[in-house]
N, C-alpha and C positions, 0 to 999 in steps of 0.2 A: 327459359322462355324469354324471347327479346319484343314480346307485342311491346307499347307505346300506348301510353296513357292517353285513345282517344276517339275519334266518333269510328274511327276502322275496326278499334276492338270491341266494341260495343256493336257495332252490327255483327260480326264475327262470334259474340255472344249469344245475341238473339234467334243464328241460326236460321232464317226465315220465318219464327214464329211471327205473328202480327203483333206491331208495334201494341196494340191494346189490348193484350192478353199480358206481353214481356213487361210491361209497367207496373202490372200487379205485384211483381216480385222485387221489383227495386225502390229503396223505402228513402224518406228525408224526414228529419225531425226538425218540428217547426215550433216557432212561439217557445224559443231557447229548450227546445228541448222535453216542454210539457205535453207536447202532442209528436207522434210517429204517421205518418202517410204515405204511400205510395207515391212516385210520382205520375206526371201527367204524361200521356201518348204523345203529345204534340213536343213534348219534353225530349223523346228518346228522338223522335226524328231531328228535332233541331240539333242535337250532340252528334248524329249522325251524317248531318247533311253542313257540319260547322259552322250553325247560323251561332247558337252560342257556344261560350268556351265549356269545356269539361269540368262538371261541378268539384272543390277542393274539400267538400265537408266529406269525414272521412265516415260516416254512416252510409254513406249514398256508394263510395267505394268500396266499400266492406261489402256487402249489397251482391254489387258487382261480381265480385271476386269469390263470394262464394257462389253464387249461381256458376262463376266459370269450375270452382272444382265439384259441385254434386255434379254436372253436366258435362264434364271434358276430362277429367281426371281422377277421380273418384272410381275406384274398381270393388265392385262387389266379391270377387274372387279373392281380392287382398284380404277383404275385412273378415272374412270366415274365419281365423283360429286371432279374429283380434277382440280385446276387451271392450267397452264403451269409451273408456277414457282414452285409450289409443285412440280410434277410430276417430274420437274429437278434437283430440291433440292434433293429428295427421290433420285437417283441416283447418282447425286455427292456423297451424303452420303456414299451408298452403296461404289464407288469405294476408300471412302478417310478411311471407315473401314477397309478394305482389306489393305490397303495402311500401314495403320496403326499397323495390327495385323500381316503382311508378310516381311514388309520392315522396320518397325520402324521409319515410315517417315509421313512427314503429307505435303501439298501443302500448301506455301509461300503466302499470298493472297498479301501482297506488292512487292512481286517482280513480274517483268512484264508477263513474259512467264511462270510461275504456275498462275498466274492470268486466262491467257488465256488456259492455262489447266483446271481452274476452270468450263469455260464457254462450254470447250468441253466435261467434264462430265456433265454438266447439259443441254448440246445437244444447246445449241445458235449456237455454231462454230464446224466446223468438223478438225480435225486434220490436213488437206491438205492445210487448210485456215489458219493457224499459222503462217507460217514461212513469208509469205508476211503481213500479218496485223502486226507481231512483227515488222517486217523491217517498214512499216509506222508509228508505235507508236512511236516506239524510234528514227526517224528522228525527231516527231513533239514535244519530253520532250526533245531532246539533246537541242534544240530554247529556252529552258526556261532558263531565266539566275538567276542561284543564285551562290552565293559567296561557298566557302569552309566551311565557318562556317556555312553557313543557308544549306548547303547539309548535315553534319555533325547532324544537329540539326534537321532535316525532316529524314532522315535515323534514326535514334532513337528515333523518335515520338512515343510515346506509341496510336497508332490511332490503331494496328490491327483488333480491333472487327468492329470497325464503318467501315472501309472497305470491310470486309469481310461481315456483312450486305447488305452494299449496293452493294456487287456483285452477292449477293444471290438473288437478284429484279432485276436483267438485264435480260430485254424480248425481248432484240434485239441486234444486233451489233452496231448499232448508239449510242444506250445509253450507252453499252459499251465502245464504244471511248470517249463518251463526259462524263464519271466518269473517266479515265484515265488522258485526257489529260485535263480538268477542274475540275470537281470537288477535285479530289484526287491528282493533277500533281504535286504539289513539292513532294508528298511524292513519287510518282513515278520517277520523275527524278532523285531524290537523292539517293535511293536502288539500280540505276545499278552502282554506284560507291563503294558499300560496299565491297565485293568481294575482287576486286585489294585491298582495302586499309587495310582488314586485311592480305591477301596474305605478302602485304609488309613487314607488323607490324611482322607475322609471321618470315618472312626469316628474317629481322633484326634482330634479338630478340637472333641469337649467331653466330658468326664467324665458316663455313660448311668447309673451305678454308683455304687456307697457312698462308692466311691474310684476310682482310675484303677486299668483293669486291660488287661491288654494284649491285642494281640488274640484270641492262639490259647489265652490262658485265656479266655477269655467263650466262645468255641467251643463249646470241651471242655463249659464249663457250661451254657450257654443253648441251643448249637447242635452239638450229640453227635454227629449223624447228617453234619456237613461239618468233623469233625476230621480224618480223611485227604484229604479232595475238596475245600476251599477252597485249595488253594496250583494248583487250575488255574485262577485267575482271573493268576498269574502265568505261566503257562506254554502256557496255550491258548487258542487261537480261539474255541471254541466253548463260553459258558457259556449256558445257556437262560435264558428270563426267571422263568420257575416259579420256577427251582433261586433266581436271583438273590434277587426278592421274598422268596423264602421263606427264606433266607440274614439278611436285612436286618428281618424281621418280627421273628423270632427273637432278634438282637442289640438291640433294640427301637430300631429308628433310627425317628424319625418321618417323617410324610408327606414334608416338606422333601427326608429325605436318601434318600430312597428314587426321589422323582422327580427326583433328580440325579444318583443310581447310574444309571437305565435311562436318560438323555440322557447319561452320557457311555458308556454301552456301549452309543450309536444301539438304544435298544428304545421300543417303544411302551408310551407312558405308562399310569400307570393309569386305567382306564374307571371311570366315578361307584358301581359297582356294590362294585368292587376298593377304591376310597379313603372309600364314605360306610358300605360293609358288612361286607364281608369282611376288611377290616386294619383300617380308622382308627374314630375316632369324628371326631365333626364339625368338634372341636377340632384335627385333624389326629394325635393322640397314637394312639401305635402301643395296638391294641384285641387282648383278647386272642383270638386266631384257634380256632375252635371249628372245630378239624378231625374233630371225632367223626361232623359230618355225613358224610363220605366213607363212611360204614358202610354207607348206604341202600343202595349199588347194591351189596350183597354178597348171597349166598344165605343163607338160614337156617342150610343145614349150614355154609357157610362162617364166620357169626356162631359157630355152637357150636363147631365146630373153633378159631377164635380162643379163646374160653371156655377151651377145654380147655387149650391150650399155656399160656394165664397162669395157669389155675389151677393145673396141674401145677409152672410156674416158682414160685409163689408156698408151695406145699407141700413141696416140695425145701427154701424158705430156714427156713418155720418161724414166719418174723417178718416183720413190714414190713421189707424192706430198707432199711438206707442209702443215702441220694441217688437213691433210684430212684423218679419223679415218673410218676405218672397220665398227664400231660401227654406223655413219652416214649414210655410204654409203648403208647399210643393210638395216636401218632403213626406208631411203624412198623410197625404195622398197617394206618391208615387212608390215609397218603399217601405213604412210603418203601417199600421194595422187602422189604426185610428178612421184614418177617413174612408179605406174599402170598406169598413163597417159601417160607417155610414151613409155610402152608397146602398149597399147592402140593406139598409133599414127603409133608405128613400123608397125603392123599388117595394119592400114586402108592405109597406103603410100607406103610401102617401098614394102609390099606384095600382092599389088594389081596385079602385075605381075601373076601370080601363081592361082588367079583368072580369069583371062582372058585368061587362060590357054596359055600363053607364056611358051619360054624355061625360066624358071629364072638362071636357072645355067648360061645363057651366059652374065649375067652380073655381074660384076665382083664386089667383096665386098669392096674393094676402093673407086666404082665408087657407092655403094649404101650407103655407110657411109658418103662418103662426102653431099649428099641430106640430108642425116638424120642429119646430125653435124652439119648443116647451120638453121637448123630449130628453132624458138624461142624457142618453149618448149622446147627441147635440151639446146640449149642458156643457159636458166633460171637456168635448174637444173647442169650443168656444174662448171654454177657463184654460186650457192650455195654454192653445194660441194668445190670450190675456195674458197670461203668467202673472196675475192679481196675487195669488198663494205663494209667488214666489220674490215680491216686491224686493223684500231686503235683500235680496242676492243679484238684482239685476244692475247693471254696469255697462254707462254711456258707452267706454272704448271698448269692451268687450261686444257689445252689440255690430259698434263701427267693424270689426273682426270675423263678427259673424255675416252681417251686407259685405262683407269683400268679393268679387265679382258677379255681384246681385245687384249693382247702382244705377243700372239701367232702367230696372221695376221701379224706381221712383223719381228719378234725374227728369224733369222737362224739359223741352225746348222753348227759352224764356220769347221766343218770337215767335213760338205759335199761338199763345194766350194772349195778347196785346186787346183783342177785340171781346176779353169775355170780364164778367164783375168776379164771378165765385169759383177763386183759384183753388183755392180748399176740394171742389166738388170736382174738376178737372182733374188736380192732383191724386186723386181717386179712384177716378175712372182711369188713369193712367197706371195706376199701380195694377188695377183689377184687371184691365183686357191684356197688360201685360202677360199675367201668369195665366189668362184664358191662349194668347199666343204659344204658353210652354205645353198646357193642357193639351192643344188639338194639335199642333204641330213635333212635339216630342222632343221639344229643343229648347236649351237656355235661350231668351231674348236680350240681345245683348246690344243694344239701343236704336236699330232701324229695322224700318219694313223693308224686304226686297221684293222685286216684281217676283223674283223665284217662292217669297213665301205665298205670295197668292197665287201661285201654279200648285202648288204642294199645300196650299189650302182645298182648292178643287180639288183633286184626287183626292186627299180623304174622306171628304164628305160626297164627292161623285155630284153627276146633276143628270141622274138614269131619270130621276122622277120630280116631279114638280114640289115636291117638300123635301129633296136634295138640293134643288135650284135654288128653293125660297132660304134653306140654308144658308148655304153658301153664300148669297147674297147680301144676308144678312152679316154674314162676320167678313166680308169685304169690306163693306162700310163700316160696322165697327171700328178694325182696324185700323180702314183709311184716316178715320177724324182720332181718335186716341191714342194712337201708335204712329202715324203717320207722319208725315212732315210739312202738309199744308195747313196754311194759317187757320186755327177753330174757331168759328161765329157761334153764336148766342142767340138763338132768338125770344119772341116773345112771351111764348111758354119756359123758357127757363132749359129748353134742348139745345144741343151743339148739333151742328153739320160743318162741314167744311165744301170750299166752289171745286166742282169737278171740272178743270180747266178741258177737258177732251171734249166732253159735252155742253160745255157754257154754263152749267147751270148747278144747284145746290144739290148736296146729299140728300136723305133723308136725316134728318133732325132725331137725334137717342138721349136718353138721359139713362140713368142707373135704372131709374122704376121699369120704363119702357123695355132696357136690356133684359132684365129677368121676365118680362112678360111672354117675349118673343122667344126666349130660350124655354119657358116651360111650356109653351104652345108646342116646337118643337121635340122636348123629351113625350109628351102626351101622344101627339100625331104619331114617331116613331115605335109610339109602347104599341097603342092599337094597331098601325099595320103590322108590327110583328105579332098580334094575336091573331089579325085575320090571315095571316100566311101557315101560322099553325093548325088551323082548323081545317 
């Protein structure tokens, strides 16, 4: 077979079934691996129609690949005088061909979770059944006690054939567990610890930094979001290749050491799209990664609801906080878990109101922020972004490393404040409509407004309707006086505007308070007309 790892073969798989039937069958494990899912319809079209690139986690191909042999090559006629374990065998094969010829990859038979890939292409276990039997294995190898040197010494055991034999003769999931966790278990418990220990060996291997600093401080500084979840590169099977790359961008290893981590954690390497766009420059140097794009596929309420929780977080401090970096605060919004959930909570608490078809307007955003600010998950992600728990580990130059092409969210223009008292509260709003800039628009701000951003401000929020107008309007003039480049006055009340030299005359006058009043007016107006178009 010479198909080509791409949205031709995937239509060519699907056959003309409808996109949202054929997604039921191709699965992604998410949240490193604790959860298994289907993907999404919109998913297979966009692969198909090359809006995104072809996923490289190698579940989602496996996936693939057997749907192509139960469906295109699989013959009923053959299997008649065959046993089960042929019959499994013969499609393992199948999918570790493809595997091989597409991805330049082949399946781990000593590490834990390709093992259990193994068994799911030879149809023992179903996909859905992985992430809970991996969570049971690796509770019952972590109980086996061996020393550093006998893990050291079972991790480079030349045993791979004899295990991949005998996993090639599991006719059931019983004998599965009991070739894991007895027959074959030092060599099992010892392989989830390879991972971390070359990672280390890696990062050691040259001073990235001002100075040498150790691991789990550059974590804490560079990579916040895997200060409790990097120590499962020692301890489990299953690290995804996302979490890894994006582990390793962040620490800023360059191309080298990055296509050395996913060869020695058997992953597929990266695609010219991953190494000349999305990380590297050409020189191979780690590039700074412009996760703000991930914004596009959010809804508008969802953009403003982001809006609100940082600007709420950011009027609670008063001040630009300490060590808390644009670049962080984007991120676990745009590609960590952290802040969808608490979008996610906004919407099922704070807007139930709006549901039940109450006035929402007569409750007052003070009085709905304070609910939402006391909540844990708020809590949690608050303390993050603080990194209070993490004091002793935090590092002036390593911060400076981490704002590396982020200095725009905070750099003023010292001639545009000339006419105002409270630089502090400028310097504020400048960092905040900043990253409201990356929110709605899907791009790093990288220190000016262009006329093209307020074209491409309009289109996405549209002005079909007079609360798209009033929009729009509103983050025009935001923009204009925060982001802008005309000189910011002050007035009486303690609000900024800047003079709109086209019209002769003053903006409207905003302060932080004012900005989140308008933006929750707006999430509330949008919740209810999309209730009344449902009904």
């Amino acid at each position: 077979m010479q198909d080509e790892y791409s949205g031709k073969w995937v239509k060519k798989l699907r056959n003309g079934m409808r996109q949202k039937e054929f997604c039921k069958h191709i699965y992604v494990f998410k949240k490193n691996g604790s959860e298994c899912d289907t993907v999404h319809r919109n998913t297979i079209g966009n692969w198909e129609n090359g809006k995104t690139s072809m996923p490289r986690d190698i579940e989602t191909f496996l996936s693939l690949a057997l749907w192509e042999y139960d469906h295109f090559v699989y013959s009923a006629e053959e299997e008649v005088d065959s046993d089960e374990n042929m019959s499994g065998n013969r499609r393992y094969q199948h999918a570790r061909k493809r595997l091989l010829e597409m991805l330049r990859l082949d399946l781990y038979c000593k590490n834990l979770h390709d093992a259990l890939l193994i068994q799911v292409a030879r149809g023992i276990l179903q996909f859905k059944e992985v992430p809970e039997l991996e969570k049971e294995l690796e509770s019952k190898l972590s109980k086996i006690e061996l020393s550093t040197e006998e893990k050291n010494v079972y991790a480079m055991e030349r045993n791979t054939v004899s295990i991949s034999a005998d996993l090639n003769r599991v006719r059931n999931v019983d004998e599965l567990i009991n070739l894991i966790t007895v027959v074959h278990k030092n060599s099992f418990a010892s392989s989830n610890r390879t991972i971390g220990v070359r990672f280390r060996n890696i990062y050691e291997q040259r001073d990235r930094y001002y100075k040498h600093v150790s691991l789990e401080r550059a974590i804490v500084n560079l990579a916040p979001n895997y200060r409790n979840s990097y120590v499962r590169m020692f301890s489990s099977s299953f690290i995804s290749r996302e979490w890894l790359i994006d582990l390793c961008v962040h620490l800023r290893f360059n191309y080298e050491e990055v296509s050395l981590m996913l060869e020695s954690a058997h992953m597929v390497q990266l695609s010219e799209y991953e190494s000349s766009e999305k990380y590297f420059t050409e020189g191979g140097l780690m590039a700074v990664a412009d996760n703000s794009r991930s914004f596009s596929e959010k809804s508008l309420n969802d953009k403003l609801i982001i809006m609100l929780i940082l600007g709420g977080y950011m009027k609670d401090h008063g001040e630009l906080p300490e060590y808390v970096s644009a670049r962080r605060i984007l991120e676990s919004f745009s590609i960590y878990d952290q802040g969808a959930s608490l979008v996610e909570m906004f919407y099922s608490t704070v807007l139930d109101s709006c549901k039940t078809g109450e006035e929402s307007l007569d409750v007052e955003f003070e009085d709905i922020w304070k609910v939402f600010a006391a909540t844990e998950r708020y809590r949690a992600w608050a303390e993050y972004m603080d990194m209070e728990n993490d004091a002793v580990y935090l590092d002036d130059r390593l911060y400076q490393t981490e704002c590396e092409g982020y200095e725009a969210y905070t750099e003023l223009n010292e001639r545009q404040i000339t006419r105002v008292k409270t630089r502090d509260e400028i310097q504020l709003m400048h960092f905040l409509v900043a990253m409201y800039y990356s929110v709605l628009l899907n791009k790093k701000y990288e220190g000016k407004l262009m006329d093209k951003d307020l074209l491409e401000t309009k289109i996405i929020i549209g002005t079909d309707t007079s609360l798209n107008k009033f929009i729009y309007g509103f983050f025009s003039t935001l923009f204009g006086i925060f982001i802008g480049e005309e000189t910011i006055y002050e007035n009486e009340k303690g609000k900024y505007y800047v003079i709109n030299h086209v019209l002769n005359n003053k903006t409207r006058a905003l302060d932080i308070g004012e900005t989140l009043e308008n933006i929750y007016e707006a999430i509330v107006e949008l919740s209810d007309q999309e209730n009344a178009d449902q009904k």
